[in-house]
N, C-alpha and C positions, 0 to 999 in steps of 0.2 A: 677888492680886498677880502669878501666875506671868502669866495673862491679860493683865492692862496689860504686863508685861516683856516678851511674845510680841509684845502689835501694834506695840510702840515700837519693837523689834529691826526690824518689817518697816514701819514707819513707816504702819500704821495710826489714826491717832491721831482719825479721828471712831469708829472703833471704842472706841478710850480713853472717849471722852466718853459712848458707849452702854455703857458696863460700867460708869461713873463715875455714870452713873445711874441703870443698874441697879441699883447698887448703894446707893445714897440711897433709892430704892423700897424696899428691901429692910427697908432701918435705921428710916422712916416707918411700915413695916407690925411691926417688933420681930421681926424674920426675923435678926437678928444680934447677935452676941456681942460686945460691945465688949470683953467679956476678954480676946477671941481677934483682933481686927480694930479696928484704930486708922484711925479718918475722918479721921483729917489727912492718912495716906498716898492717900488715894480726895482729897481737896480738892486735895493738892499733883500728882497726877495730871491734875485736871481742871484746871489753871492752866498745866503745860505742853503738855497736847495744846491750848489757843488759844495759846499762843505759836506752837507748831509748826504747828500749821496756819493761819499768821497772821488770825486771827479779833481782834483786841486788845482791842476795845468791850466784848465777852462777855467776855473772859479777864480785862478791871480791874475790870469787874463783881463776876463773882465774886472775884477774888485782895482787893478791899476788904472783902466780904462773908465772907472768910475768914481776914484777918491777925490777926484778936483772938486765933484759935483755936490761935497756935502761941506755942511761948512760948519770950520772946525769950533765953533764956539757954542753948537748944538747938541745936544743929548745921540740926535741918531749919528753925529760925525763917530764916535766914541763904540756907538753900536756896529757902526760899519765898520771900524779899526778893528773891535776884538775879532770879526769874522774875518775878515783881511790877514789879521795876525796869525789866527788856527789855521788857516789856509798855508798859509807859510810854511808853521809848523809843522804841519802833515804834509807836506810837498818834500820835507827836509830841506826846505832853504831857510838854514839859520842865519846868516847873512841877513838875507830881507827880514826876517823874523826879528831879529834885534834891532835892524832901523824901525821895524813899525813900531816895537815897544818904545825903543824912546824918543822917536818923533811924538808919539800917543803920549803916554808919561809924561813927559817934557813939557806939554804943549802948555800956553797961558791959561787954557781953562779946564783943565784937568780937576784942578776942583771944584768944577763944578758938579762932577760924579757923582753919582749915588755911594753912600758906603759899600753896597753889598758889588756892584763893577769897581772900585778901589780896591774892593779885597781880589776878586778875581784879576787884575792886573797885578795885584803884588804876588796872587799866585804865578802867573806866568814870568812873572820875574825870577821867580825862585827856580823855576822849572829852566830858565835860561841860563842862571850860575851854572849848572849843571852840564848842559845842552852845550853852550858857546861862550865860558869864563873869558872873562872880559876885565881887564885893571877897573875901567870906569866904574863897571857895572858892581866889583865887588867892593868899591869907595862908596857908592852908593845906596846900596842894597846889604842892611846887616843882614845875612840866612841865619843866624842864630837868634835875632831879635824876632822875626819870621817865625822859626821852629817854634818858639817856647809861646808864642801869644796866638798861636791858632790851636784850636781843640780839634781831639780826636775825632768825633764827629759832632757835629751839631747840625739842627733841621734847618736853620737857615743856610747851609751851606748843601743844601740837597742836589745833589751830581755831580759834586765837587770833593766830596769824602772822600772816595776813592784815590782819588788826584792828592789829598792831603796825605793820607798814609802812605803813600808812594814814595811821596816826597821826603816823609818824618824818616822810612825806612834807608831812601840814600843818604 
């Protein structure tokens, strides 16, 4: 872990993907302790180094070949959906992009969410009216109630401002 959390700090992240599979070599050969080392943290690592190194093809790849593996009543199911979802995103499959939002949304423990991942799902909600309008979506989703109850910028929403006046502006 400390390894992944070094090259992410210096945005190494095909190095990610080489320790991400070292370490799958490792788990293939019984070189590892699953008492001691949890493969979903190594699967959710190797689904955001293809985000971040926009790779997307590889990263839906694996992120479909990996969503069985978390479970969804957990905090990292939810972590792995929003990277699942951007992946989508930026692949331009809004198709899949809108099944993950509302299998994710939808799901029974959705609120279990932190506020500040509620607010970034109802940003990408907003971003989806847009992207892939939808009957359901726009019964469900007021954008005007949206527009008016997010601020222009605020520090808790750091990386995400951009994305809101983007938005305010369509």
């Amino acid at each position: 872990r400390l390894s992944v959390w070094y090259q992410e700090l210096n945005g190494n992240f095909q190095d990610i993907l080489n320790i991400t599979n070292a370490i799958n070599a490792r788990y293939e050969n019984d070189e590892i302790n699953l008492m001691r080392f949890d493969l979903r943290y190594n699967k959710y690592s190797k689904i955001y180094a293809h985000l971040r190194m926009k790779d997307y093809d590889n990263g839906l790849k694996y992120a479909a070949a990996y969503v069985d593996d978390f479970d969804p009543s957990s905090s990292n199911y939810f972590a792995f959906m929003e990277n699942y979802f951007m992946l989508a995103m930026h692949s331009s499959d809004y198709p899949m992009a809108y099944d993950l939002l509302k299998r994710t949304t939808k799901s029974q423990y959705f609120h279990k969410v932190d506020r500040f991942a509620e607010e970034r799902w109802n940003l990408y909600k907003a971003y989806m009216y847009f992207i892939k309008p939808d009957k359901r979506l726009k019964k469900t989703f007021d954008f005007n109630a949206f527009y008016t109850s997010v601020p222009e910028y605020s520090k808790d929403k750091k990386g995400f401002n951009i994305a809101i006046l983007i938005l305010q502006f369509l």
